[in-house]
C-alpha positions in Angstrom: -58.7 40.7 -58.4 -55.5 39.7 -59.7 -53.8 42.6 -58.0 -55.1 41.4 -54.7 -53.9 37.8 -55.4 -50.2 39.0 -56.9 -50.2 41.3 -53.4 -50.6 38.2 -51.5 -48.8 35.8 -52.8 -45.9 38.3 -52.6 -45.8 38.8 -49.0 -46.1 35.2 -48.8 -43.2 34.4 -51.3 -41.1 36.8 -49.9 -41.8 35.6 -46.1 -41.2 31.9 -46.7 -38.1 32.7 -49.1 -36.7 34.8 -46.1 -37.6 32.5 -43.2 -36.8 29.1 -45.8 -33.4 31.1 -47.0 -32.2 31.3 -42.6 -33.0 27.7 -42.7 -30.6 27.3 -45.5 -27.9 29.4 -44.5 -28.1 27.2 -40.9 -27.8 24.1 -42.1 -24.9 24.5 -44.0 -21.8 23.9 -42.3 -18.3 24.9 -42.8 -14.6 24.1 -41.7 -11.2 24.5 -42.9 -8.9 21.8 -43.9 -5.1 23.0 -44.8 -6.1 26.2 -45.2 -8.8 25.8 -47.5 -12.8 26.6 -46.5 -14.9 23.9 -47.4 -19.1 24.4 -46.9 -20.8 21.2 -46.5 -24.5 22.0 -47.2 -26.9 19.7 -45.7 -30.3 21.8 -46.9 -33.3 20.9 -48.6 -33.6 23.2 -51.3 -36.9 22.5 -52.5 -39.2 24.9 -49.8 -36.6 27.4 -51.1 -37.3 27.3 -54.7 -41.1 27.0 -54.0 -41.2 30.2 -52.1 -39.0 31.7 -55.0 -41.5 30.6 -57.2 -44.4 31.9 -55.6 -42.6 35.3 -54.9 -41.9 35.4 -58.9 -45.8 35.0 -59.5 -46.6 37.0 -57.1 -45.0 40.0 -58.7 -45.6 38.6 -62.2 -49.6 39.1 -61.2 -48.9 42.7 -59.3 -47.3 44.0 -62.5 -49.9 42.7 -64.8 -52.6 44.0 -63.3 -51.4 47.7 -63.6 -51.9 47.5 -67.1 
């Protein structure tokens, strides 16, 4: 049961940190000023670290239920 449940919630962690990570890296922004990159980041970070979250329990379940 728990392997089933750390299975899915890794595919699901690691699809929404993939798909929530693009969303990231397209709302940032960045442009030069005298030389010099600056990256203006605009992103809500907080469906990033969910997804990270559920990815990390995800694979804490897997693992544990090999035991």
């Amino acid at each position: 049961m728990k392997k089933g449940i750390g299975i899915i919630l890794t595919l699901l962690g690691l699809i929404a940190t993939i798909i929530t990570g693009m969303q990231v890296a397209d709302d940032s922004d960045s442009f030069s000023i005298f030389g010099a990159d600056v990256v203006v980041s605009q992103a809500n970070y907080t469906p990033l670290i969910i997804s990270v979250a559920v990815l990390v329990i995800g694979v804490i379940l897997w693992t544990s239920s090999r035991k």
